[in-house]
FIFI-389956 format. One line per 4 residues: number of its first residue (from 1); their letters; for each residue x, y, z negated of C-alpha. Coordinates in Angstrom, 2 decimals. Layout:
<recs>
NUM	A	X,Y,Z; ...
</recs>
This chain:
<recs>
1	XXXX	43.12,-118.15,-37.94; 43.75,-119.80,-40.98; 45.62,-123.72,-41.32; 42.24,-125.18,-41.75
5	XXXX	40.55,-123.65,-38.94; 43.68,-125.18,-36.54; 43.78,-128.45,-37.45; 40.46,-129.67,-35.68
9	XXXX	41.85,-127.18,-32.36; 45.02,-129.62,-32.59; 43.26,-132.78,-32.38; 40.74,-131.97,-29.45
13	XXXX	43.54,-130.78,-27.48; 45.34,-133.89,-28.07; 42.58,-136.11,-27.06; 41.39,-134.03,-23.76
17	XXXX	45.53,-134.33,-22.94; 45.36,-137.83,-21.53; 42.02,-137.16,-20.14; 43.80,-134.18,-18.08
21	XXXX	46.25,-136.15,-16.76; 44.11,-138.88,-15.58; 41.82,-136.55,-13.55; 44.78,-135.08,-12.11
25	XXXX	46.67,-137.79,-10.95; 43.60,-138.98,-9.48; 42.79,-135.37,-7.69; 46.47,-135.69,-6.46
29	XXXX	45.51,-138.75,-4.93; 42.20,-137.05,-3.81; 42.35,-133.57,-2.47; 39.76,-133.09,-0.48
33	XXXX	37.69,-133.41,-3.95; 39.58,-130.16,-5.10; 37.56,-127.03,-4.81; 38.67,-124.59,-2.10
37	XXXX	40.68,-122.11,-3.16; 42.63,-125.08,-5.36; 42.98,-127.32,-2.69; 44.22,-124.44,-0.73
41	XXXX	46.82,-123.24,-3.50; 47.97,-126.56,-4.53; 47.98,-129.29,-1.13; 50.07,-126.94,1.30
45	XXXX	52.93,-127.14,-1.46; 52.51,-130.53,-1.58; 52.98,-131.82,1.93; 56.06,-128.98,2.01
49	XXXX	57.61,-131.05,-1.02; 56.72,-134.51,0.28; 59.18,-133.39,3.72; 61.97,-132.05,1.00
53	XXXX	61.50,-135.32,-1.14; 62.07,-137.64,2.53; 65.42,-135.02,3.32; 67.07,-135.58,0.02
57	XXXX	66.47,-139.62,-0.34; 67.72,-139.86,3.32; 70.48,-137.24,2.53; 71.29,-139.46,-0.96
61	XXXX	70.40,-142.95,-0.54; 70.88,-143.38,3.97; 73.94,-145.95,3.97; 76.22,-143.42,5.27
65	XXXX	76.35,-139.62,4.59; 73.93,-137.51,6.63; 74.78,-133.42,5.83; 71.16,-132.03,4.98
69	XXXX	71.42,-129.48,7.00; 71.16,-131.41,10.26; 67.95,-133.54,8.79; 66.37,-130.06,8.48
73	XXXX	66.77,-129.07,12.12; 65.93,-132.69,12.97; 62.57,-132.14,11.19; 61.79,-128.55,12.39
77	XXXX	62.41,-130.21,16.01; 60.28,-132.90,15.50; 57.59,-130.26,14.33; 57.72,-128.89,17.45
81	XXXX	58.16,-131.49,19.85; 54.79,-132.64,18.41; 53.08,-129.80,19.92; 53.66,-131.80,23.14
85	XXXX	54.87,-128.00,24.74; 57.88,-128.35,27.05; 58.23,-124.73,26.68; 58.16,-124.18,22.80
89	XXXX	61.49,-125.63,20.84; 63.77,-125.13,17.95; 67.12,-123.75,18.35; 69.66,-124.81,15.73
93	XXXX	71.98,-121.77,14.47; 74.48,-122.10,17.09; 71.92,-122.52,19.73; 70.22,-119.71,18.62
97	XXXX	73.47,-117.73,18.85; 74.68,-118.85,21.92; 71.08,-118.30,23.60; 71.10,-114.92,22.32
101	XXXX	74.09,-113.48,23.73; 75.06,-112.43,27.05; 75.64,-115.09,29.45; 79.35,-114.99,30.89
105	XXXX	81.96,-117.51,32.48; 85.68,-117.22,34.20; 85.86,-117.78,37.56; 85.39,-114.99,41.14
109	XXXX	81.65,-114.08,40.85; 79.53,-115.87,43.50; 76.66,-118.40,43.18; 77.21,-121.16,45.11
113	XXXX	74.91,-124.50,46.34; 76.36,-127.72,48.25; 76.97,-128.48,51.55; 78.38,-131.81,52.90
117	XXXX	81.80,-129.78,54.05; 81.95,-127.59,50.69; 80.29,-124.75,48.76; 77.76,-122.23,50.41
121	XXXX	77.70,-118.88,48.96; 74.18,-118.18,47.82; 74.83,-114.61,45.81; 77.96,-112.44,45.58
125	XXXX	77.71,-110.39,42.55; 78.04,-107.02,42.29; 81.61,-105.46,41.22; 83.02,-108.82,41.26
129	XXXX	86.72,-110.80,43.10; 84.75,-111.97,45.52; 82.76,-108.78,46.01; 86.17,-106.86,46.46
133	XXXX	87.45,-109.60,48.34; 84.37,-108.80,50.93; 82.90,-112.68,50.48; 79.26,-112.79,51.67
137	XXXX	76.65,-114.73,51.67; 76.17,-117.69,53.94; 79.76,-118.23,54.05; 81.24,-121.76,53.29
141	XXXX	83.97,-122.68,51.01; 86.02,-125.20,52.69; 89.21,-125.58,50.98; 90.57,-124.56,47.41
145	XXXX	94.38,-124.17,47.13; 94.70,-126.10,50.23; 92.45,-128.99,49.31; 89.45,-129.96,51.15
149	XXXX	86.34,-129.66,49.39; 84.52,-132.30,51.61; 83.69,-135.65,50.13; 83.85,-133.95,46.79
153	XXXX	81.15,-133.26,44.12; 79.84,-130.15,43.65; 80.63,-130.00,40.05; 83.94,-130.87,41.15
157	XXXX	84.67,-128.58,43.80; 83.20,-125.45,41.31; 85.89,-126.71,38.63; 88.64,-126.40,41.27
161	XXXX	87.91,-122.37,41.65; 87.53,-122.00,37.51; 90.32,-121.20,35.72; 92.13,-118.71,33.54
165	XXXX	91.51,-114.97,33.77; 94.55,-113.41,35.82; 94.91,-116.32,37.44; 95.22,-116.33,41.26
169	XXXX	93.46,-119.07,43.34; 93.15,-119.21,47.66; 89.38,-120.18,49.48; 89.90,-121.23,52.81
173	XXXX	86.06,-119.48,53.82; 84.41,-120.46,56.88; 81.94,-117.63,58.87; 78.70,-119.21,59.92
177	XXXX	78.47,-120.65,63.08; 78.60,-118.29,66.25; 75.24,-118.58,68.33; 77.70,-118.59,71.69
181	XXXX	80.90,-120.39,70.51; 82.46,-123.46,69.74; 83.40,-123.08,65.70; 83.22,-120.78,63.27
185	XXXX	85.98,-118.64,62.60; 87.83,-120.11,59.11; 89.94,-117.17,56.91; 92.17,-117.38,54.04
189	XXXX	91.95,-115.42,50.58; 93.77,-114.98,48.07; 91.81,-113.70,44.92; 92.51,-113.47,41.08
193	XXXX	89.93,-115.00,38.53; 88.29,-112.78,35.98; 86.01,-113.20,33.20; 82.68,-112.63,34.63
197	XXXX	79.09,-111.38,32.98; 76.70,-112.26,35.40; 75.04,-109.21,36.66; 70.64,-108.96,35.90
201	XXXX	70.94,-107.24,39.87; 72.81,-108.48,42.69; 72.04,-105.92,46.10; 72.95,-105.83,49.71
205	XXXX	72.03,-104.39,52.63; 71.44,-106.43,56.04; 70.43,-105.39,59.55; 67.85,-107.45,61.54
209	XXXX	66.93,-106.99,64.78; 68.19,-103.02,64.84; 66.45,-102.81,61.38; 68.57,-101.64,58.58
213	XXXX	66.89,-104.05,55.24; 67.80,-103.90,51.61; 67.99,-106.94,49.53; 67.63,-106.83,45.32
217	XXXX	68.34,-110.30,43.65; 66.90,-110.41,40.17; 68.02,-113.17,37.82; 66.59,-112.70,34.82
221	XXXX	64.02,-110.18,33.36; 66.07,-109.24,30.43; 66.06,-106.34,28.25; 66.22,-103.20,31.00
225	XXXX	66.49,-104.92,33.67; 63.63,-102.66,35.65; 66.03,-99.65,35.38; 68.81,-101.78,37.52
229	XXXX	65.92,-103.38,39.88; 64.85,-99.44,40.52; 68.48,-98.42,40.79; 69.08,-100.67,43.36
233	XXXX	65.38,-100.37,45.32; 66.05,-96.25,45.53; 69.50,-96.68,46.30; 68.93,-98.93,49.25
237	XXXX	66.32,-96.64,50.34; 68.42,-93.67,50.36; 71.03,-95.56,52.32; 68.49,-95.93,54.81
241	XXXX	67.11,-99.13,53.73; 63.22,-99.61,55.84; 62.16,-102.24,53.54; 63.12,-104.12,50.40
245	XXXX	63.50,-108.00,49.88; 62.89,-108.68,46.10; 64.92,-111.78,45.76; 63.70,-114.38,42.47
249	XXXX	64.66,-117.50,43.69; 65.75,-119.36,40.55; 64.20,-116.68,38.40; 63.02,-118.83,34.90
253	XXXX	61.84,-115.28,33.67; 61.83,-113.16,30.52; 60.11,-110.25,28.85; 56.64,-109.56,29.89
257	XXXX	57.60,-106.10,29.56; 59.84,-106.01,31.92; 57.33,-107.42,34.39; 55.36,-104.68,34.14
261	XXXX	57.86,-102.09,34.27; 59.34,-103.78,37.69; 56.02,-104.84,39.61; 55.55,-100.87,38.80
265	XXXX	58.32,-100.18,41.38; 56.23,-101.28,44.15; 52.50,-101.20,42.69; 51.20,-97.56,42.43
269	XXXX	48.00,-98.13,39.97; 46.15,-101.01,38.45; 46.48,-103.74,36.25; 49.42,-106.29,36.28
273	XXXX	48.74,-108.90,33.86; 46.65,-109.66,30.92; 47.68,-111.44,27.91; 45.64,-113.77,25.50
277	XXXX	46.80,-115.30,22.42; 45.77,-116.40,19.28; 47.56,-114.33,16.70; 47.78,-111.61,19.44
281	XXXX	45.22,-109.28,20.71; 44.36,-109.69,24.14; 46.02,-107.02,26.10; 46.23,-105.53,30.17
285	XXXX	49.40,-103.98,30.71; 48.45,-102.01,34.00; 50.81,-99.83,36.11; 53.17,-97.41,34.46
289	XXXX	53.57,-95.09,37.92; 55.74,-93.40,39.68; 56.05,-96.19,42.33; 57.75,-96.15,45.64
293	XXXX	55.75,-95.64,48.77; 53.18,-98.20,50.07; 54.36,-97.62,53.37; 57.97,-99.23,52.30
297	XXXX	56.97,-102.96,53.38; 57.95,-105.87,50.62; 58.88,-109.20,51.33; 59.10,-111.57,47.37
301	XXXX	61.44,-114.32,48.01; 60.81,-117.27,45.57; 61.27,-121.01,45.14; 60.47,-123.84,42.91
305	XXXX	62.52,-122.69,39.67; 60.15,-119.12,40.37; 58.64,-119.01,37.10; 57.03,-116.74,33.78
309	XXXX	57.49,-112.83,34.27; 59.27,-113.40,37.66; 55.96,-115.31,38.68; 54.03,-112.32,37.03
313	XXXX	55.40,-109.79,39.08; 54.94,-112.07,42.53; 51.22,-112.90,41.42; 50.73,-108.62,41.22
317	XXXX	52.62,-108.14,44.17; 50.10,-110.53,45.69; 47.37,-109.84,44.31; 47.49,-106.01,44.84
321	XXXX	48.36,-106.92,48.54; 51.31,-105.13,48.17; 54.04,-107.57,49.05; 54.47,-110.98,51.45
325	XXXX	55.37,-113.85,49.53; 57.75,-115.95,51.50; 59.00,-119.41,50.08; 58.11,-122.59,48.47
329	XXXX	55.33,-123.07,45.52; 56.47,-121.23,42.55; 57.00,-123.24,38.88; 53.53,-122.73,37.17
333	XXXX	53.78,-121.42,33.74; 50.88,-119.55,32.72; 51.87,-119.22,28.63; 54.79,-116.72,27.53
337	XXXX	56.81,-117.20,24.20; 58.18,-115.50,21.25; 61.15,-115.70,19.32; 60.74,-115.99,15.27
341	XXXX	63.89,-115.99,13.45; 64.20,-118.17,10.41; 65.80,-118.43,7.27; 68.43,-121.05,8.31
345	XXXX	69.50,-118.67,11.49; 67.82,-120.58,13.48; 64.41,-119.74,15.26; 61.29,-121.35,17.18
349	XXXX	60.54,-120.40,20.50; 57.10,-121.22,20.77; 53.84,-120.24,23.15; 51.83,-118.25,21.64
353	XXXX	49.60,-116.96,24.03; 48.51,-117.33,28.06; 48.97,-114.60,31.22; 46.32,-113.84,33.75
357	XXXX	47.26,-112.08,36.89; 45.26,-108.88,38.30; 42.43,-111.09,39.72; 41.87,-113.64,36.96
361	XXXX	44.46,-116.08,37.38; 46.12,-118.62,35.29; 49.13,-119.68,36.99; 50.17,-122.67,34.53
365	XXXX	48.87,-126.04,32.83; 49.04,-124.10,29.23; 52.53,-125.68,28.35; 50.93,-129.76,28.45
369	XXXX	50.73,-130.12,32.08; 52.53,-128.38,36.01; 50.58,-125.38,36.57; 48.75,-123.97,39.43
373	XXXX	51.51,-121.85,40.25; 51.79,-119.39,43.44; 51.68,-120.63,47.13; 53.38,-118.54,49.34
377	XXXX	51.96,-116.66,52.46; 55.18,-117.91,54.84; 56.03,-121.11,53.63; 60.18,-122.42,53.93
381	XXXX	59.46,-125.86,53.48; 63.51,-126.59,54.09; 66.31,-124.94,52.81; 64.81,-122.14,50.47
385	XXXX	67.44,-121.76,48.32; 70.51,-121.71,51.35; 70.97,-118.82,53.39; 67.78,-119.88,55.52
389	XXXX	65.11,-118.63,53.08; 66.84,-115.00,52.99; 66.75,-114.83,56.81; 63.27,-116.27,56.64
393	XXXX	62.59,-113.14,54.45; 64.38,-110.58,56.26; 62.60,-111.93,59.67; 59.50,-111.22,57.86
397	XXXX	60.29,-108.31,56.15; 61.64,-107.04,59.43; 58.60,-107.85,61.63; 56.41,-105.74,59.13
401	XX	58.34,-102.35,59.67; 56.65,-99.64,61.90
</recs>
């Protein structure tokens, strides 16, 4: 194109320059007059930059210095608290971190609740100080290194058995009370702390009324966590066991995976639960097999803090009329969650879909409201999480054997 031919080019798009800009601050201002696939393109960006523009003023300008990376988790969290979900959040790097790995603390290896005299033993875990030591529960912690837990706090009392692995500390344990007698008998143990992963499986066996019983304690429906729950089921079996207790008292849940795989234990055929999300396809994970005998009676042992995949696998149980639930009204979740990982090393843990059990139900208030939740066949209304609601279950499991 030759010098001449430019020149008038030049000019017009001079002129049409200011004419651009005016129509686009004023689209800026006005998106929703922006065709489609512009609007689409160009207004997501936007808002994204407007949040960046409020982090760096407040990171540059707030009175005293703020690090930007904790006004980025403070606006992540605030995304999500929006949702008005008490079961979707933001975990921060560490939190992310700590959530992910294996729970673990120093001390002998029970789970304990309080009493007015001292500290009932709820759980003894498996391989364990107190395990070795032959602690059960529904024995009472009285006394730790001579000193009277009465009158103290539970957190309290719990700090006086912590301490440093190797460490020795002495329990002053009293039996429960005779039925024919006037006290309890009252021991002393020595036993030496260690550094404790709490165990997915807790088991024990009990006799009631002549009838030999096994007890499995889940806590949480982690990552292969059926293959201990069976473990324990056949093993108690084999030692003669003539029913099973499946203990989730306190149970917040896990992987809906693992639900399935464990209400498979006890439920031969049919479906367990059925998923529904939004990004998901709907899905019925059904019964994998191999399940132990329907004439094994099952007793599920739940409470308040009953909740997610351990309310799954009651609500199958249940439904498939394969188990008694005995208890108080489980949590009511409904909705399950997924991690995402992001770029920070953080991650949201947010609902993204709902659960119905075998025969339609929606157990929860979809993450805005308490859910429906399970009500129990034998109701404890006292005491549920104390030694009472396992001999509430073991009367009931026992009652049901042939």
């Amino acid at each position: 194109m030759s010098l001449l031919h430019r020149q008038p080019l030049r000019i017009l798009i001079a002129l049409m320059l200011p004419i651009l800009l005016v129509v686009g601050l004023w689209l800026g201002g006005h998106p929703e007059h922006l065709p489609g696939f512009l609007r689409d393109a160009f207004v997501a960006n936007h808002q994204t930059q407007v949040v960046d523009e409020a982090i760096q003023r407040i990171s540059s300008d707030y009175y005293r210095k703020i690090p930007t990376s904790k006004l980025s988790n403070a606006s992540i969290s605030g995304v999500v608290a929006s949702l008005g979900d008490r079961f979707s959040h933001y975990l921060t790097p560490s939190e992310y971190r700590e959530f992910d790995s294996p729970p673990h603390f120093t001390g002998i290896g029970v789970a304990v609740g309080p009493k007015q005299r001292g500290l009932l033993i709820a759980r003894v875990f498996d391989s364990s100080p107190a395990a070795r030591a032959g602690l059960k529960a529904g024995e009472l912690i009285v006394a730790v290194n001579g000193r009277k837990l009465e009158g103290l706090s539970p957190d309290a009392a719990t700090a006086l058995i912590k301490g440093l692995p190797g460490t020795d500390v002495s329990l002053q344990i009293e039996g429960p009370r005779p039925a024919h007698g006037p006290r309890a008998l009252v021991r002393t143990l020595k036993l030496t702390r260690a550094t404790i992963s709490e165990p997915v499986v807790a088991s024990a066996s009990r006799v009631v009324h002549g009838v030999k019983l096994g007890v499995v304690a889940l806590a949480t429906f982690s990552p292969g966590a059926h293959g201990e729950v069976r473990e324990a089921v056949e093993h108690a079996l084999h030692r003669g066991a003539r029913g099973i207790v499946l203990d989730l008292r306190s149970n917040g849940g896990g992987l809906v995976e693992e639900a399935q795989l464990i209400a498979s234990i006890f439920v031969a055929k049919g479906t367990i639960v059925s998923t529904r999300g939004r990004s998901q396809p709907s899905q019925t994970l059904t019964a994998t097999g191999d399940a132990i005998s329907a004439k094994i009676p099952v007793v599920v042992l739940v409470d308040s803090n009953t909740a997610s995949a351990a309310e799954i696998v009651t609500a199958a149980l249940q439904d498939h009329r394969r188990a008694t639930v005995v208890g108080t009204h489980t949590f009511g979740k409904g909705v399950f969650q997924e991690e995402q990982g992001l770029a920070n090393g953080g991650a949201l843990d947010i609902t993204v879909g709902e659960y119905f059990t075998p025969s339609g139900r929606n157990l929860g208030g979809g993450g805005v409201k308490q859910g429906a939740g399970i009500t129990p066949e034998v109701p404890v209304p006292k005491g549920v999480d104390t030694d009472r609601g396992l001999t509430v279950a073991l009367n009931t499991l026992a009652a049901k054997v042939r």
